[in-house]
N, C-alpha and C positions, 0 to 999 in steps of 0.2 A: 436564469443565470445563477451560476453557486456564489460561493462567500471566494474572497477573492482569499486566494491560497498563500498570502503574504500573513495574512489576519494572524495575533497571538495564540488567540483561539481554536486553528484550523483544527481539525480531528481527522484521522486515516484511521479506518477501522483495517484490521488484517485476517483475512482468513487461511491459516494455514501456517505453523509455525518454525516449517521444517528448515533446510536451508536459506532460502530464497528470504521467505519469509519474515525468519528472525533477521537478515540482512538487512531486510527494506526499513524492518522497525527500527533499526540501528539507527539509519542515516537519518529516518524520518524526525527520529526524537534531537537528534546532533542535531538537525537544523531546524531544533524548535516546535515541531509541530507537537500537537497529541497523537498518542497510537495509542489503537484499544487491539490486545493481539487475543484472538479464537482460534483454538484447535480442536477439532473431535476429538482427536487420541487424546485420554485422560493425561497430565500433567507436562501436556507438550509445551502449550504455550507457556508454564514457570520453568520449566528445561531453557528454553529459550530466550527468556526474559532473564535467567541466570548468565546465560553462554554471551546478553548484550551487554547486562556491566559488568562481566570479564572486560569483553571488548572495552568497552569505554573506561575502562578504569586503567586497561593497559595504556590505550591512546594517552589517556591524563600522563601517567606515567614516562613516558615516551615523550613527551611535550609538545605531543600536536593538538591538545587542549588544556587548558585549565581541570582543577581538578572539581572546581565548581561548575566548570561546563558538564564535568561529566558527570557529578551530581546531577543537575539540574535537568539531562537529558533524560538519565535514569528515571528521574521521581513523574516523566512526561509520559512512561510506558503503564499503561493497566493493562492484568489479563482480565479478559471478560470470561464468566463461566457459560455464558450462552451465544449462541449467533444472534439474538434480539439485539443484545447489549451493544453492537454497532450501526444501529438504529441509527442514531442521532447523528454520527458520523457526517462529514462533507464530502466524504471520498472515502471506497469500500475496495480494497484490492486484492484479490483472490491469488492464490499461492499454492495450488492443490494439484493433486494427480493431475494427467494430461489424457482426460478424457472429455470428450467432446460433450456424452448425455449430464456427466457427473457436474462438470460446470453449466450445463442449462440450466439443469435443477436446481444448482446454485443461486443463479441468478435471479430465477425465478421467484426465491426464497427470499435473497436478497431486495429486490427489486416490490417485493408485496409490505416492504418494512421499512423502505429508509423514505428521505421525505423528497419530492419529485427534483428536485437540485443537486440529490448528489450524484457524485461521479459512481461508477461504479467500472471499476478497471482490471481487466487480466494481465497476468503474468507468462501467458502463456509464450511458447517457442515454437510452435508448432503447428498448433490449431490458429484458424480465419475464425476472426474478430466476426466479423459479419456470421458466421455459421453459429457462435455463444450469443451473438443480438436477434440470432434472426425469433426467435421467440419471444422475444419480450415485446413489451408493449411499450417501453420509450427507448428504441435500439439506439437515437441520437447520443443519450449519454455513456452509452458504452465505449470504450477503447481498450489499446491496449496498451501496456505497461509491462513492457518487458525491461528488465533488468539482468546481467550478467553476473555470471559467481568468480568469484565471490562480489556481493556487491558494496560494503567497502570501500574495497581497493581496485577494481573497476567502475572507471567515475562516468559511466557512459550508459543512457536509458534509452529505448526506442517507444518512442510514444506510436504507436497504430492505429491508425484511423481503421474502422469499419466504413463501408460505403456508404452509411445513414449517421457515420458519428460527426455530430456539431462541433463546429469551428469552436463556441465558449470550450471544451471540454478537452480539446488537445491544448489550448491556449494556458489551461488549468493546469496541465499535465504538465506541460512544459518549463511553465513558472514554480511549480511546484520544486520541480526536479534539480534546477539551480538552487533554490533553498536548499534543499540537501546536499549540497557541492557535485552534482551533476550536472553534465551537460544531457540536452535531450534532442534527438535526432528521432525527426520526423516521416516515418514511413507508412 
């Protein structure tokens, strides 16, 4: 069972810092969690962690937060210079091209690193959940975790069960997703 995704503590590791990506880091840090954000492309995830307190600084601005929220959101985001670095993570959510072998491998990768509780969540739109789990050796905790763009201002997640993904892990998904002023709709 993971850390329950209310905790101060929580941590979402990100991989992939491109649209999606820096989106989900957005919301995750707005509602308090930690985000550790990885990208391969060299200086994507600081592009991105720039392009988030833009965001949040305008939101402050705009006064649909405090400006100490959006401080306090900001200082919530680290870039990691390695894929290890989200190791520790409670919850690891991939953000990357839409290729079926590129996120096996992923996971794979993923999956040989973090510690047997965490979630480990796609983004994807396209590709079956169950087709990115079917190689791993704990397909339970995989889901998916789709997110619409801009995600923001589309306050609506689909959480995707795999045919092997355990009840604790969309339950995770879902609690999560209202932390970030989402709603999560369960497919």
């Amino acid at each position: 069972m993971a850390k329950d995704a209310s905790a101060p503590d929580y941590t979402i590791g990100i991989v992939g810092a491109g649209t999606m990506g820096r989106g989900i880091a957005q919301i995750m840090a707005a509602g308090g969690a930690g985000v550790v954000l990885f990208d391969t492309q060299e200086g994507a995830a600081a592009d991105a962690c720039g392009f988030v307190e833009r965001m949040l600084n305008r939101a402050a601005e705009k006064g649909n937060m405090s400006a100490i929220e959006a401080a306090a959101a900001i200082a919530r985001i680290r870039i990691a210079d390695a894929i290890g670095e989200t190791a520790p993570c409670d919850l690891v959510v991939e953000a990357i091209v839409e290729d079926l072998d590129i996120k096996r491998f992923l996971f794979a990768e993923l999956e040989a690193m973090v510690a047997d509780d965490c979630i480990l969540a796609t983004n994807t739109s396209s590709l079956s959940v169950t087709a990115i789990a079917g190689a791993s050796a704990r397909p339970g905790r995989i889901a998916g975790y789709h997110f619409f763009n801009p995600v923001p201002l589309l306050k609506v997640v689909e959480v995707v069960l795999g045919l092997k993904t355990e009840p604790w892990v969309t339950d995770t998904l879902a609690k999560l997703a209202r932390r970030a002023g989402h709603e999560p709709v369960r497919v």
